[in-house]
C-alpha positions, -999 to 999 in steps of 0.1 A, spaced: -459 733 350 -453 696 351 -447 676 320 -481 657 321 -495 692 326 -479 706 294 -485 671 272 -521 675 285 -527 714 272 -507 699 240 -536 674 240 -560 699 247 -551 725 218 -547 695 191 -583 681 201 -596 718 199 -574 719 161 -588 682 150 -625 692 155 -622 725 138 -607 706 107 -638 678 111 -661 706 112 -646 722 83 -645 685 64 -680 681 66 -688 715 58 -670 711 24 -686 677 20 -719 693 22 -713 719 -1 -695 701 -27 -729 673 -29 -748 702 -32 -729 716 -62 -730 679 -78 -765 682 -74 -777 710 -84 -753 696 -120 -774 666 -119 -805 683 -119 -793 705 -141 -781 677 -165 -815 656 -160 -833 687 -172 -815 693 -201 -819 656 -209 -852 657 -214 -849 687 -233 -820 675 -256 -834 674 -291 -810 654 -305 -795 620 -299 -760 630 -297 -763 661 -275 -783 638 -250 -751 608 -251 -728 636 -240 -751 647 -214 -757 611 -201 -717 605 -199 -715 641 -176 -743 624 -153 -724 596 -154 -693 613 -143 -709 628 -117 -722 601 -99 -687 584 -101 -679 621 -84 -703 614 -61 -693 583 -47 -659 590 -47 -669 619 -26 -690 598 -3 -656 569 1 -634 600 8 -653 620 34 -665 589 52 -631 577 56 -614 610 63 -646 615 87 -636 582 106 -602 591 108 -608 621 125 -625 606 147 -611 581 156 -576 600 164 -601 619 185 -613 597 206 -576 588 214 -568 622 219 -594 623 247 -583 588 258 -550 603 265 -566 631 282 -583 608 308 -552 592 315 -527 622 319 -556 637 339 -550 610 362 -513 610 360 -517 649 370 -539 640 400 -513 617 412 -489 634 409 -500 666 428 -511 638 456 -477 620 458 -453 639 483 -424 608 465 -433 622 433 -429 660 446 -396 656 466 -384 634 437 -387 663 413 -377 689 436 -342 668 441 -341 666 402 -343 704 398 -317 708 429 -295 684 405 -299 702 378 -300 740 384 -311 766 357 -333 738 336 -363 743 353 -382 777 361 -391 792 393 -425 785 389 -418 745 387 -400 746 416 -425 762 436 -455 746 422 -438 712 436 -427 727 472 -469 741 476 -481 704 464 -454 690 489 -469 712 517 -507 706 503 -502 671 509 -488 673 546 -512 698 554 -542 674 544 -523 643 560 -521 667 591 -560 670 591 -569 641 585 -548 623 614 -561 653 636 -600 647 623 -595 604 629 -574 612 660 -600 634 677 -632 613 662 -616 583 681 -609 603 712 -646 614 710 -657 578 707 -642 565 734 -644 593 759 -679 594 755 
């Protein structure tokens, strides 16, 4: 496996990890407003129920605290939320790009023969499998240069034959 290959399935796994944790973000998000609001409502009702001045003070400063809660709450999760995002749409930014990098590289015979003399070099730090994926994209590429200079070769000898 090539390096952009591995750094892209690195990329791959951490999107799949970053939008499990958003998920999960906004999941708590929802159910801690709806605890703070099923408090409020609780609160409000007791409010009007509080008989005496001092019970409903106390009660006020709980709603109070509450909404604080809330918009804390809100300023926390929205941020966080943005965050997340944001380093995901880098993460799939990078994607695009090592996709790329791994199409050109499997369509470069330089690139190919430059590896392959880099593992010859350097003997026992690269698998089998590295070696040979490099060899079958070096004959890929020849192969598909062959037909394609066979295919314009013949299309012109058709042309003017004809």
């Amino acid at each position: 496996m090539s390096n952009s290959l591995y750094e892209y399935k690195q990329h791959e796994q951490n999107l799949g990890r970053l939008c499990i944790q958003k998920n999960t973000l906004e999941t708590n998000y929802m159910k801690s407003a709806d605890l703070i609001e099923r408090d409020m409502n609780d609160i409000e009702r007791r409010i009007s129920m509080a008989k005496s001045d001092i019970k409903r003070e106390i009660l006020k400063k709980q709603y109070q605290y509450l909404i604080q809660m809330t918009n804390k709450l809100d300023v926390d999760f929205t941020t966080q939320k943005g965050e997340f995002e944001e380093i995901i749409e880098e993460t799939k930014g990078r994607m695009v790009i090592l996709n790329e990098q791994i199409k050109g590289e499997k369509n470069s015979l330089d690139y190919n023969i430059d590896q392959l003399k880099e593992y010859m070099n350097n003997p026992g730090t690269y698998n089998m499998s590295q070696v040979l994926e490099k060899i079958v994209n070096s004959l890929e590429i020849i192969r598909d240069k062959k037909k394609k200079k066979k295919s314009t070769s013949s299309a012109w000898v058709h042309e003017h034959v004809s």
